[in-house]
N, C-alpha and C positions, 0 to 999 in steps of 0.2 A: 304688365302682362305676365301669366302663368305661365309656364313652360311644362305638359303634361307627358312625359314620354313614356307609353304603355308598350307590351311586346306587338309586334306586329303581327297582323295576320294577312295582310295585304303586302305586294313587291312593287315599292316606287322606286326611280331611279334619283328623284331628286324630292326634297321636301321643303318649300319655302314656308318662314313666318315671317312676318311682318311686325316690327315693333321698335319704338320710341326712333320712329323714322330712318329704323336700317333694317337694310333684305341681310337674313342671317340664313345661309346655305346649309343643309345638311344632307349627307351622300351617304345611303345606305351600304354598307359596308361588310359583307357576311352577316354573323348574328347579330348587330347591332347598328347602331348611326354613329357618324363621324362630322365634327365639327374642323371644320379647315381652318386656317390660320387667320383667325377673325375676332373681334371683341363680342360677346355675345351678353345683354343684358336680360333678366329676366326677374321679376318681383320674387317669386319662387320657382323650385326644379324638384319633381317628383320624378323618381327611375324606378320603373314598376315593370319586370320581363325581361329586360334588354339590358344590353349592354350601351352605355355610351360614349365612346372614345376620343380622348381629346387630344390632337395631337401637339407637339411643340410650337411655342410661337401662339396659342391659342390663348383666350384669357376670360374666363367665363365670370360673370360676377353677378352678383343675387345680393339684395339686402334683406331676402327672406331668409327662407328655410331652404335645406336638401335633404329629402328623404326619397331613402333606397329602399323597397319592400319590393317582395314576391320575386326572389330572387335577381330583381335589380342590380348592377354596378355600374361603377364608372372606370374607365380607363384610362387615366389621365396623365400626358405626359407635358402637359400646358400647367396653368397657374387655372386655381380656382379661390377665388374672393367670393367669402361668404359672410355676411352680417346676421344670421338669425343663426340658426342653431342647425349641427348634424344628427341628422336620428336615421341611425342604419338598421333597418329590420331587416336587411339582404345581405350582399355579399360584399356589400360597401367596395374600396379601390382594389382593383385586380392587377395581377400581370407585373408588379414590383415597378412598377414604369415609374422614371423617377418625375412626377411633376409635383408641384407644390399645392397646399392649400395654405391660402392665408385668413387668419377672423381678423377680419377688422372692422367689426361692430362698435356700436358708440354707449352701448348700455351690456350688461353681463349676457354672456353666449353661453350656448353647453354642446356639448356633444351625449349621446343617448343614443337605445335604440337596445332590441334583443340583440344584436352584435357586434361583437367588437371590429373595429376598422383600425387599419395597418395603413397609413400614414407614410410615404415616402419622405417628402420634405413637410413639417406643419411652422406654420409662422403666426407667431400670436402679436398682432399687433390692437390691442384691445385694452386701454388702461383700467375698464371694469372687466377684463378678465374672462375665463374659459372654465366652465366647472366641467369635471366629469362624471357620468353617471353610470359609466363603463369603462372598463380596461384597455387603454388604447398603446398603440406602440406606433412609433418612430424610427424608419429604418434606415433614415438619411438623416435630413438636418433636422432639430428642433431649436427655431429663430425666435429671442423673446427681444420685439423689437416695442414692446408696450406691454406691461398686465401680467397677473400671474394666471398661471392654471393650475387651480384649484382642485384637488381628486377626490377628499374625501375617504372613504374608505378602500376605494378605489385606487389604481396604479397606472402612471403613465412609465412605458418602457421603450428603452433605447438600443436596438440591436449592436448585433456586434461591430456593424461600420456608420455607428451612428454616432452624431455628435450635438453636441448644446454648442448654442453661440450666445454672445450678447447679454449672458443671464447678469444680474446685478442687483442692487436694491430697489425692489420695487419692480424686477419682474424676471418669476427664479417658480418653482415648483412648488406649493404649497399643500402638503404631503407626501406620498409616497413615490418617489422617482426610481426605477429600478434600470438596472446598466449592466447590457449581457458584456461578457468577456471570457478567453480564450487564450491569454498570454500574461508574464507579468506586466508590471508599470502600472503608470497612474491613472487615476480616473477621479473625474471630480463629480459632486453632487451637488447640482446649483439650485440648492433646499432653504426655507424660511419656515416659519408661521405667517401669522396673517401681516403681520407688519414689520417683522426683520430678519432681512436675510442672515442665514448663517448656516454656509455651506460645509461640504466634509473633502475634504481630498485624501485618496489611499491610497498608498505604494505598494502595490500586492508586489510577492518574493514565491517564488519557486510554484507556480501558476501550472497546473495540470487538468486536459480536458477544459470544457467550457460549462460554463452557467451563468449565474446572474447576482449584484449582491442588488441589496433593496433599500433605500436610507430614505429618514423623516425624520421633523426633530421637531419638539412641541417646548410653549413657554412655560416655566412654573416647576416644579418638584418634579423630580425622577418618581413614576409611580410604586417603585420597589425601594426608594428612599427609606421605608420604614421597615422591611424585611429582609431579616428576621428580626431585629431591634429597632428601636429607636435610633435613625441617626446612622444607620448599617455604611451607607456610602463614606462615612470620616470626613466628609466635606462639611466645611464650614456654612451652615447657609444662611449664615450674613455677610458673606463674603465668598461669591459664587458670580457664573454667570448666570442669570433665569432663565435656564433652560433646560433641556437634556435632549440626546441624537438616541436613534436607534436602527441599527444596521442588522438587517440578516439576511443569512448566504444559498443559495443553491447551487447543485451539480456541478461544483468542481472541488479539488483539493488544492492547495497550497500549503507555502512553511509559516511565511507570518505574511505579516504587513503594519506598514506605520499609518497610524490616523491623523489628519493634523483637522481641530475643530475649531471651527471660526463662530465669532459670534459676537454682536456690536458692542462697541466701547459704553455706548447708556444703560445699558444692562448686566453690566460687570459690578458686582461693588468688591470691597477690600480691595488688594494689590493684586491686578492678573500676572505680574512677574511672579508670582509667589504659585500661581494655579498648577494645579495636578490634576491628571484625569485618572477617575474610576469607572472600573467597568462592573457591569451584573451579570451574574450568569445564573441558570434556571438549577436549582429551584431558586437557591435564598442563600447565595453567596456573593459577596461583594469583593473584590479584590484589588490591589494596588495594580497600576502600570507604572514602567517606564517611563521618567521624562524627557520628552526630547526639547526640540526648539518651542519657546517661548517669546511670544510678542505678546503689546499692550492687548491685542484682538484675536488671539491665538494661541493653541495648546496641544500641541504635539505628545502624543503617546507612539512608544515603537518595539515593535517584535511580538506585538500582537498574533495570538495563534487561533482566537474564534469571535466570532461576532453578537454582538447585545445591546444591549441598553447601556449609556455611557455618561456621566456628568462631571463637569468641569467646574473647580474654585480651588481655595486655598482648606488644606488640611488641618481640621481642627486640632490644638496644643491638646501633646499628652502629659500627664503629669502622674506621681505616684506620692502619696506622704505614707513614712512609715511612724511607729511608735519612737516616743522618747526610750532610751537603755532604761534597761527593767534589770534591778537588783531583790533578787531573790533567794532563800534560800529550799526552796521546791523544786526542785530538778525537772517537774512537768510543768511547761511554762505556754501559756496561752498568749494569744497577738491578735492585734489584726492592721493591715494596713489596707488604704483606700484612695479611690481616686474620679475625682469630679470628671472625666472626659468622657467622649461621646465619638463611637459607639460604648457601653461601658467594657472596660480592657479586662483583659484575662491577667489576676493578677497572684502568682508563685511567689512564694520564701520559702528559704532553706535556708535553716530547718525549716519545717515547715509549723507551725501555730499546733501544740499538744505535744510535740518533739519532746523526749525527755533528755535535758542536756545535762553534760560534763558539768562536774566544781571546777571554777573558774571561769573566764572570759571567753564568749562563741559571738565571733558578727552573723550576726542575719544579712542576707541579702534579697529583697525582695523585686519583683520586676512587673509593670505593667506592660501587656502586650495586646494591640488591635490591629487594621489595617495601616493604621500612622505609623505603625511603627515601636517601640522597645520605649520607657523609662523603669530608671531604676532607683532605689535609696537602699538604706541601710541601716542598723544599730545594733546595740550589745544589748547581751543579754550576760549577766555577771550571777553565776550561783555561787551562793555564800557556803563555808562548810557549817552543818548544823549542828546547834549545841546539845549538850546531855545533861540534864538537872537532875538531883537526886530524887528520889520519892517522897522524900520530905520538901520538896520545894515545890512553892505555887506561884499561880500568876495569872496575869491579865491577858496573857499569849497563848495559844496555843504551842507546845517546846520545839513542834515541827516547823513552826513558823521563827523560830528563836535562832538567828546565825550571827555572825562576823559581822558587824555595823548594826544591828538592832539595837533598841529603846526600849526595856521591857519595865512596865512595875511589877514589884515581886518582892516573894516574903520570902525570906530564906530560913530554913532553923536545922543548920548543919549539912553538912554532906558535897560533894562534891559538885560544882556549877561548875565545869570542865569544858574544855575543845575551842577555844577562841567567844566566848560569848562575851557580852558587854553587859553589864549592870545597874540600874542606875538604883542607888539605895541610900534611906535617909536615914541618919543616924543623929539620935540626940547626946549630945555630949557639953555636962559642963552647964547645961542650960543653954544650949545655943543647937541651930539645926544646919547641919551641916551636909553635903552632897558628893558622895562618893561615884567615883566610875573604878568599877572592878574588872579586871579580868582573871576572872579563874580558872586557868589554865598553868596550873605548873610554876606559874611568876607572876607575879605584882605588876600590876599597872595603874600607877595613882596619879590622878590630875588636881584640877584647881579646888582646896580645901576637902581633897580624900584622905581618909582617917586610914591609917595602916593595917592592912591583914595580913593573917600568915598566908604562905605564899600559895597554896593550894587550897585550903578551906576557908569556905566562909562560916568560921561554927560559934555562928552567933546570931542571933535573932533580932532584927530590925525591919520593921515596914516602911511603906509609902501608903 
């Protein structure tokens, strides 16, 4: 049997129907009809002008549809069991009256309709679940005692004295869940994807005025993962949860608050003791948090001061290599050091790579720096003091290249090779060939089979 209840335009005192062998009473009531404290069955309910009010103790159940148009509602402070779907073209529940509606259909339910409906108590007991295809809110309980509800791009919201029960694996919000508040302390978000739960709990801290925050968490890659680089988050992802949350806030201020992000052990790889969480913030900055409490299924960020996009794993190794010590005697000395990590790091030495340095011994110190965090290395750099060759001397070198530890071939025919240079020069003597290390500098320095010179000049003529 249908149940057709259009506005009246006639005044009866009592209105009988007859169905599945019960007399179900209704007593016209001011604007509307009143159903007394009875079990009322009906295939479907159409509320088309009127108002219908249900009072406690009432318990109305439909395995069809309920639709409210033309200014239609219902007033319900009874239970209403519906198995087919809500589509509110009207003014759907009035008057904050606290009754329930429960889905417990046995194939996927939706709720629809040009208007949104304001839900006192909703009870999804539906293991194929509740899509929505409008914005609905909750201003008492929301019971997941089977199924999830599914929203879509859509949002189900929970007033300020609202609550979730029961929510768990396999039947928890699947997208956007938004939660008014007014004060600090916690609040949970009992949020998934399509097959695992992984909710958000937040300690909001210094809580002023009211509004709302809004959380949803999807499987696979943070979509800002790659902005502005490659790799921007510093998380590991081969060693992540698959996932990422995204929390944003209205109408109130606050000082911080802690996040702690849940999310199932199958879908963790690497080590979740090891996880960190990173936050996004708009346009195309990625920033470290805080860590707080860590479990095998959990990952606590805290003193959080704005809301975003958020992902959780282990922090990819940063590393820095610099140069082997560079002996030189060029006082402008060029470098470079590098580093395989990801994002790629911001990487300083001082001096810096072109620096013109001091004769003698300078450490470089050089630093890679990303969201990970700081590495460092180091070496020398040793400028030689440079030699002076006379005009008569030549060679295989450039003389600016010519210092303190050089190898140079060279023809010498007189004059002063002076200031610490080294020489390597072949002299034939006797019939036999012989290998001199000279230094001409003011004294003699002779090694294994060098032929004696005066002690400043080389003024004699021998090649290589």
């Amino acid at each position: 049997m249908n149940i057709h209840i259009h506005k009246l335009t006639d005044t009866f005192s009592r209105l009988n129907i007859l169905g599945r062998k019960k007399l179900f009473l209704f007593l016209l009531a001011g604007s509307g009809l009143l159903l007394p404290a009875d079990q009322l069955f009906a295939q479907s309910l159409n509320v088309s002008g009127t108002v219908v009010h249900i009072p406690a103790g009432t318990n109305l159940v439909t395995p069809g549809n309920i639709m409210l148009e033309s200014n239609g509602s219902i007033d319900n402070s009874g239970v209403i069991q519906i198995q087919g779907d809500w589509i509110n073209n009207a003014n759907g529940l009035i008057n904050s009256s606290p009754g329930e509606v429960v889905f417990n259909g046995t194939s996927s339910q939706a709720v629809s309709g040009t208007s949104s409906t304001t839900f006192y108590n909703l009870t999804l007991d539906n293991g194929s679940g509740l899509v929505l295809n409008t914005n609905e809110m909750v201003d008492g309980t929301l019971d997941f005692t089977n199924g999830k509800i599914t929203t879509g791009s859509n949002t189900i919201a929970v007033g300020l004295g609202g609550t979730v029960t029961n929510a768990a694996t396999g039947k928890y919000v699947y997208g956007n869940l938004e939660k008014f508040l007014n004060a600090s302390g916690s609040k949970n978000f009992e949020i998934g994807d399509v097959s695992i739960y992984a909710p958000v709990n937040l300690l909001m801290n210094g809580v002023t005025g009211s509004g709302s925050v809004t959380a949803s968490t999807a499987s696979g890659v943070a979509p800002n993962e790659n902005n502005p680089v490659v790799n921007a988050s510093g998380i590991d992802q081969n060693a992540r949860a698959n996932r990422y949350w995204s929390l944003t806030q209205a109408g109130f201020t606050f000082s911080d608050y802690d996040a702690t992000f849940n999310y199932d052990a199958g879908e963790a790889t690497g080590n979740p003791l090891n996880y960190v969480v990173r936050k996004f913030d708009l346009p195309s900055n990625w920033i470290a948090t805080t860590t707080g409490t860590v479990t095998s299924t959990s990952t606590q960020a805290t003193g959080l001061t704005s809301f975003s996009e958020f992902e959780v794993g282990e922090p990819n190794a940063l590393s820095i290599s610099c140069p082997g010590d560079i002996t030189t005697c060029n006082p402008v000395v060029t470098f470079s050091a590098s580093s395989p990590s990801q994002p790629s790091p911001l990487i300083t030495c001082t001096p810096s790579s072109g620096s013109t340095f001091p004769q003698g011994t300078t450490i470089v110190n050089c630093s890679a720096d990303n969201i990970n965090g700081s590495s460092s290395c180091s070496f020398n750099v040793n400028v030689q003091t440079s030699s002076t060759a006379a005009s008569s001397a030549t060679s295989n070198a450039l003389y600016g290249q010519i210092c303190l530890g050089s190898t140079v071939t060279l023809t010498a025919n007189g004059g002063l090779l002076g200031n610490g240079a080294s020489w390597c020069i072949c002299y034939n003597y006797s019939g036999r060939q012989w290998q001199s290390s000279i230094l001409c500098a003011g004294r003699r320095k002779l090694r294994h089979n060098c032929m004696p010179v005066r002690n400043d000049k080389c003024n004699f003529s021998a090649s290589c």
